[in-house]
C-alpha positions, 0 to 999 in steps of 0.5 A: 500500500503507498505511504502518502505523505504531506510533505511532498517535495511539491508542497514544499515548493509551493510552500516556498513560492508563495513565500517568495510572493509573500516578500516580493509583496510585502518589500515592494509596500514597505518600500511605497510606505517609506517613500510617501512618509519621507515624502510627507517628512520633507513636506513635498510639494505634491503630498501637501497639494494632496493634504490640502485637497482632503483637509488632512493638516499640514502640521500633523503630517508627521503623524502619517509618516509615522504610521507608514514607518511604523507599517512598513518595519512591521511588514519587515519583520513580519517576514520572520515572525509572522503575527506582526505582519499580520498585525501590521498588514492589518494596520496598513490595511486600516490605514489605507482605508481611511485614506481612501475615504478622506479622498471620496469625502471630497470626491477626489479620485482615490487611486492613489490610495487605493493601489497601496490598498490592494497591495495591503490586503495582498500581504496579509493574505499572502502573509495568512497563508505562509504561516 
């Protein structure tokens, strides 16, 4: 009779494609996370026009780049030890909902947040599934 096993050499390798997917998707928010709260740090231009559009204010930027910050280390170290990615997927998620609603409050087009938002929920469940 055959030994079926659930450690195939196929679930391994599915196992380790997802985490390589897990990181690709996971570095490329973190990155987008760091550029916007620099971005914010430094009071670009464009950011403040955006700011300005949802009434978000200006002095309380530092509030946001911290958050991005904060989600983008999380999703980082979320690699390892994978409740603080999910904890910090969760987070960044939550984020980006907020922003999306403060753009359609003033019937701003929200892409722009709405991509990093796709990207967050991306992570969490790729994040889910590799634990």
């Amino acid at each position: 009779m055959p030994s079926f096993h659930t450690n195939t050499a196929l679930d391994q390798l599915s196992r380790t494609s997802m985490f390589i997917a897990t990181i690709v998707v996971s570095a490329l928010l973190a990155a987008l996370l760091v550029f916007s709260a620099v971005g914010k740090l430094r009071n670009d231009p464009a950011q403040l026009k955006v700011m300005q559009t949802v009434g978000f204010p200006v002095d309380k930027l530092w509030l946001l780049a911290t958050a991005e910050i904060a989600g983008a280390v999380g999703l980082l170290i979320g690699l390892f030890w994978w409740p603080l990615g999910v904890a910090a997927a969760i987070g960044v998620i939550l984020y980006f909902i907020g922003a999306v609603g403060s753009h359609l409050r003033v019937r701003d087009p929200a892409t722009n947040a709405a991509i990093p938002l796709v990207l967050a929920i991306a992570a969490l469940t790729l994040r889910l599934a590799t634990t």
